[in-house]
C-alpha positions in Angstrom: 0.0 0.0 0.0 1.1 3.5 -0.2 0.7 6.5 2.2 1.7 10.3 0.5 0.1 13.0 1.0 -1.2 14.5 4.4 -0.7 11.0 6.1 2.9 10.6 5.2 3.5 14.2 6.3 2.1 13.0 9.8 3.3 9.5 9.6 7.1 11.4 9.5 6.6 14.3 12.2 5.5 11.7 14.6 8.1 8.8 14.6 11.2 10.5 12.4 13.2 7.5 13.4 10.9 4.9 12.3 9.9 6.5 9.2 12.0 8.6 7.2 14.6 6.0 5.7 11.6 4.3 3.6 10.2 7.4 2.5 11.0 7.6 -1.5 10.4 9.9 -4.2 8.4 8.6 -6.9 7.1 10.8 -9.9 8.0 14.1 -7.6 5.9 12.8 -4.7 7.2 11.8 -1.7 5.7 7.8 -1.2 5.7 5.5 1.7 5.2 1.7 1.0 3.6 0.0 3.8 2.9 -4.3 3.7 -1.1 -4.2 4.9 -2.1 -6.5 7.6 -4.7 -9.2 7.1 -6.8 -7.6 9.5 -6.9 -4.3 7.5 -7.7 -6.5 4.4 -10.7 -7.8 6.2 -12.0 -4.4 7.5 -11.9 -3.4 3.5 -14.1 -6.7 2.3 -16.4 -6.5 5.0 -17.0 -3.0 4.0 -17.6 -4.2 0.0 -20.1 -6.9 1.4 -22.2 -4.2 3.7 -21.6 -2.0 0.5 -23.2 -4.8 -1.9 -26.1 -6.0 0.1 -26.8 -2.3 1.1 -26.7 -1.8 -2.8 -29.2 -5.0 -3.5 -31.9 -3.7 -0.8 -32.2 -0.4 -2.3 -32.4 -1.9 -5.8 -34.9 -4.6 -4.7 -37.4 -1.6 -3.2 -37.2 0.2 -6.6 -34.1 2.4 -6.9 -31.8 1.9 -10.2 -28.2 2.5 -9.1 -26.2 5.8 -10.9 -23.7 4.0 -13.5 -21.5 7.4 -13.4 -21.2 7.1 -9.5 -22.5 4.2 -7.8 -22.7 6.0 -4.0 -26.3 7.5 -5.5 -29.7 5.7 -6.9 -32.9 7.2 -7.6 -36.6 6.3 -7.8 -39.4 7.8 -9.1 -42.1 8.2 -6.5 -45.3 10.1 -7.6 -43.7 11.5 -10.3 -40.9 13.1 -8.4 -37.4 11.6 -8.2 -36.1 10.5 -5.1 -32.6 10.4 -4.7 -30.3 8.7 -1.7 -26.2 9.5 -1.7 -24.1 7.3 0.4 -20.7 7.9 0.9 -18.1 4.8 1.1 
């Protein structure tokens, strides 16, 4: 995985030692590559699989998922669209 960014920035100020000697520079931006624990690979499939059925209940009461961005569906009720955004 990589951290840049913000994270990387805070990653360094707070453990200098630990850090800084695997920090690179790749295409101008300073990366971090980190090996991901299984457990954080769990927390990110259990969030697809809440994601998924969440995803199957609103489209089995009647909302069509947006193909452009899949965090908002719609349904018409009464002739008025309804609309629910989710965020991931």
């Amino acid at each position: 995985m990589k951290i840049r960014d913000t994270l990387l920035e805070i990653l360094v100020e707070m453990h200098p030692e630990k850090y800084s000697e695997y920090v690179v520079e790749e295409g101008g931006r300073r990366t971090l590559y980190v090996m991901m624990m299984k457990a954080l690979y769990g927390m990110m499939m259990s969030s697809l699989l809440y994601y998924l059925k969440f995803r199957g209940h609103l489209e089995g009461i009647g909302f069509r998922v947006n193909p452009y961005d899949p965090c908002v569906a719609n349904r018409i009720v009464d002739s008025t669209q309804s609309s629910g955004m989710w965020t991931i």
